[in-house]
N, C-alpha and C positions, 0 to 999 in steps of 0.2 A: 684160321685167321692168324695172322703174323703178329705178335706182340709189339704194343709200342715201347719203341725203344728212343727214340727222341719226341719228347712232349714239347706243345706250344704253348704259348700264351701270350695276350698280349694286354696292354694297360692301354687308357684314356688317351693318352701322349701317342702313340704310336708307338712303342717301345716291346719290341718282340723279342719272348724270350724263347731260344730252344735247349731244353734240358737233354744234354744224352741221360738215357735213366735206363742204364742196366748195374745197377750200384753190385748186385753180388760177383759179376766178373769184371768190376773195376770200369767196370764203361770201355768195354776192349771194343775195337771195332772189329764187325764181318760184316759178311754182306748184307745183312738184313738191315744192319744200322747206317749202312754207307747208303743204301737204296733209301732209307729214309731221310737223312739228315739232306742228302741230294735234292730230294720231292722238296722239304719243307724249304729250302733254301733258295730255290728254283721260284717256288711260290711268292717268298718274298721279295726276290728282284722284280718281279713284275708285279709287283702291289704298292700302290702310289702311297696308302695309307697308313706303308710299316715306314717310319724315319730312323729305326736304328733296331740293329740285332744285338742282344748278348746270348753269347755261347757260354751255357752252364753247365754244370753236370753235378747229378746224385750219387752223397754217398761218400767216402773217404777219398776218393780218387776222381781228380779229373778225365784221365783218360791212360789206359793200362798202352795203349797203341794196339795191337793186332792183334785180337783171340787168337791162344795154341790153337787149339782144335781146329779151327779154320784154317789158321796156317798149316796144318798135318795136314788138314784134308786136299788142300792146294798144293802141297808137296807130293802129292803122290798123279797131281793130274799133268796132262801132256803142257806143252810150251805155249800151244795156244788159247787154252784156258784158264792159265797163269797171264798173258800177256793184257787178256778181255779182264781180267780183276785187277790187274793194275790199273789198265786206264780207267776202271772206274774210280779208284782212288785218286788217281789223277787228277778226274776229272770235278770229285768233290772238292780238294785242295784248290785248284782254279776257278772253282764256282765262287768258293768263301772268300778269293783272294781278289776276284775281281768285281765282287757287290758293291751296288751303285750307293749304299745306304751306309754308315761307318758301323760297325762293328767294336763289339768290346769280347775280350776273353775276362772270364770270369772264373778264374784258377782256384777252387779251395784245397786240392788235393795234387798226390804226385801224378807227374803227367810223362809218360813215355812213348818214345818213337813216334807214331801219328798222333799221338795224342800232343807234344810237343809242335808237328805240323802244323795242327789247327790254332793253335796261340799264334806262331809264325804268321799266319794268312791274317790275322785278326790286326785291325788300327788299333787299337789298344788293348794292352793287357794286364789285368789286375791280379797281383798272387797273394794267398794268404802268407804267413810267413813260415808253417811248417811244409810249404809245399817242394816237392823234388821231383828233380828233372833226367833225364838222360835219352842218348842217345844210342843203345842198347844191342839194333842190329848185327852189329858187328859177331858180336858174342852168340848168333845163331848161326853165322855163318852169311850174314846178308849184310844188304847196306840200304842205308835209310833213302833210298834212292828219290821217289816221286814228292818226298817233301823236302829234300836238297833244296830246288831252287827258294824255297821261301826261308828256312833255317837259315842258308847259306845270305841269303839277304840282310836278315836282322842281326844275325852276330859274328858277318865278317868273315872271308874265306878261311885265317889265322887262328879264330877261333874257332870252326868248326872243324877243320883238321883234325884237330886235338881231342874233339869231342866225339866226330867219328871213330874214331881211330879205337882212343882208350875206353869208350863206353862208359866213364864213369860216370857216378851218380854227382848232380850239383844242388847247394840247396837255393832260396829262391831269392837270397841277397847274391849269389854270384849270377845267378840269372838279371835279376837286375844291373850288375856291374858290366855284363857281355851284351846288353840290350835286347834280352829275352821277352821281357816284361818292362813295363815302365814305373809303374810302384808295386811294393811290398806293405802290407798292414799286418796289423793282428785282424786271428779270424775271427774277431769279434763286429772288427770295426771292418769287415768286405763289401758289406751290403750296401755301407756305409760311402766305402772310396768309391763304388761302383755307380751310386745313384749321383755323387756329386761330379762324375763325368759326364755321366749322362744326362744332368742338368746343362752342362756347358756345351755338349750337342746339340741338345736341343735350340739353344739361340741360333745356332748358323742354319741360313740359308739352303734346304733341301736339294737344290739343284747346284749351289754353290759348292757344298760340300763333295757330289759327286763329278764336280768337274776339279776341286782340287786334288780327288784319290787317283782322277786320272791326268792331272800336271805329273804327280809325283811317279807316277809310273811311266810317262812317258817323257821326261824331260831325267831321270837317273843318269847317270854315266854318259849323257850326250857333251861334244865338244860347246861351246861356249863360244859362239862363232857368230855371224849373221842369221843363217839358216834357224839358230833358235833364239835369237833376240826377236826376229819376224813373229817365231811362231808365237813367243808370250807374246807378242805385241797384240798379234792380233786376238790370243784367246782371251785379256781383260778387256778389248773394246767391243767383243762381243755382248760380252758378260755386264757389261757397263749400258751396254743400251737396251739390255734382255729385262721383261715385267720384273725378276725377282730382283734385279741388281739395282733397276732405279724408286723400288719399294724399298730397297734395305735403305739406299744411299737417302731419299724422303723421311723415312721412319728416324734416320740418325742426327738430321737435318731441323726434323719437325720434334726430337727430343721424346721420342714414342717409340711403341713395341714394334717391330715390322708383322707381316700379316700372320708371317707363320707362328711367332712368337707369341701374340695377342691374345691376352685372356690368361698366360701364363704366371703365375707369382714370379716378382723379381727377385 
């Protein structure tokens, strides 16, 4: 039987958590953990009754990036055994990056190479403030390749350059200043910045929220033209005349909770 390496859990609110928890090798990813994190994440996209993940992890360290051992033992196999372990990593990076439900990374320790990834893919991300970061491949002889597009996202092709490049380590107020993370706490008070974002999730609109992750993904870098003045045109009149839109737009109207909300403390 294969050890768990990413545990669930979830509370009353919908609020699902997945702990990587291999704490003695830093929560390094291989394939065992990528095959699970994959399943558990796979599961939540299609479960109506999770409304948000945090990504946690056990142990001093968020995520070491890549177990040596793993990567030895991948170093020695042929090109297309190497290529089938990428895309699964790939393939988990675009899983987490494209979930219908918002996402929190939930940083208490230092996080490298894929482990850095997975904050990237994440709507938000909370650091404690001893936590450290880097982009490390380099210094094996590799490059952070299958989480380029999402690093490369959050903090800017200028500032990944640099970070590719020289592999240094950064602490977690320069991650905040490169828009790694979006706040920093003591690790006292994490538990703390984490639940009152995820208080403020909770009021938006379930289907609202997954059609603005996909505004922001697919309206990035387009020209600003006809072609997508139409398209918001059309995707809020949609959304305007859709149950959950003229429940919020009623709820805000009639000075009350909307449905998803309801029964919630204010």
């Amino acid at each position: 039987m294969e050890p768990r390496l990413v545990i669930e859990t979830r509370d009353a609110r919908g609020v699902t958590t997945l702990t990587l928890h291999r704490p003695g090798l830093h929560n390094a990813f291989d394939d065992t953990l990528i095959a699970q994190l994959q399943e558990r994440l796979e599961h939540a996209a299609h479960d109506e009754a999770c409304r948000i993940i945090v990504l946690a992890a056990e142990g001093k360290s968020f995520s070491a990036g890549a177990d040596l051992a793993w990567m030895k033992r991948m170093a020695g196999a042929g090109h297309e055994a190497n290529l089938d372990d990428a895309r699964r990593l790939a393939r988990l990076m675009h899983t987490l990056d494209q979930l219908r439900v918002p996402t929190v990374a939930r940083v208490q320790g230092a996080a490298f190479g894929g482990g850095v990834g997975l904050i990237a893919c994440c709507d938000v991300a909370i650091a404690a403030a001893p936590a450290v970061f880097a982009l490390s491949e380099v210094r094996l002889g590799l490059i952070p390749s299958v989480i380029s597009p999402y690093v490369v996202r959050a903090v800017g092709p200028r500032v990944a350059r640099r970070l590719f490049l020289t592999a240094e380590r950064f602490g977690a107020q320069e991650a905040l200043r490169i828009g790694l993370v979006h706040a920093v706490v003591k690790t006292d008070q994490l538990d703390v910045a984490v639940e009152r974002v995820l208080c403020e999730l909770l009021e938006g609109g379930p289907s609202a929220q997954a059609e603005a992750k996909k505004l922001v993904r697919e309206i990035a870098g387009r020209p600003i033209d006809d072609a997508l003045l139409d398209d918001t045109a059309e995707r809020i009149a949609r959304l305007r005349a859709s149950q959950e839109g003229r429940e919020g737009l009623g709820a805000f109207l009639e000075r009350r909770k909307p449905a998803w909300a309801a029964g919630r403390d204010a």
